[in-house]
C-alpha positions, 0 to 999 in steps of 0.5 A: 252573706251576713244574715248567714254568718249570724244564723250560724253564731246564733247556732253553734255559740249555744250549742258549745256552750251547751256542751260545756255546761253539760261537761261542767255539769258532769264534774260538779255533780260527780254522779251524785243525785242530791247534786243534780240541781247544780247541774241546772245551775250551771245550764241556766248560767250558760244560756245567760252568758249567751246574752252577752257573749252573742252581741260582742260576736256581731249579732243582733238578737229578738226575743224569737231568738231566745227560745232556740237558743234556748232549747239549743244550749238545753238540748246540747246540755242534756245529751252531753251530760247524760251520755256522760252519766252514762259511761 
């Protein structure tokens, strides 16, 4: 039961952080173009703050691991920001 609960903390923590980068994103760059590199920033934070939100929540990380969490707090990040770009 364990492993489960790990796999799901390795999921959803990047996913809403991913999310939130994407909202802050969102808020820095207020629609302006030249701004778009902060957006970055932010998501390059939020994936770093994974690193040491996840030990604190229980779970123990490889270096597998790095890629999806990755790709996930990428992925969240991008349709999250976009979708707001695009109201």
């Amino acid at each position: 039961m364990d492993e489960y609960r790990e796999s799901l903390i390795k999921t959803f923590v990047p996913i809403v952080l991913g999310c939130i980068a994407g909202v802050i994103s969102y808020v820095i760059t207020d629609g302006i173009r030249s701004r778009d590199p902060l957006g970055i920033i932010v998501l390059v934070f939020s994936i770093y703050v994974n690193k040491f939100l996840l030990p604190k929540l229980g779970v123990s990380l490889e270096g597998k691991d790095w890629a999806g969490i990755t790709f996930m707090a990428f992925a969240s990040w991008y349709i999250v920001w976009t979708f707001l770009l695009n109201i």
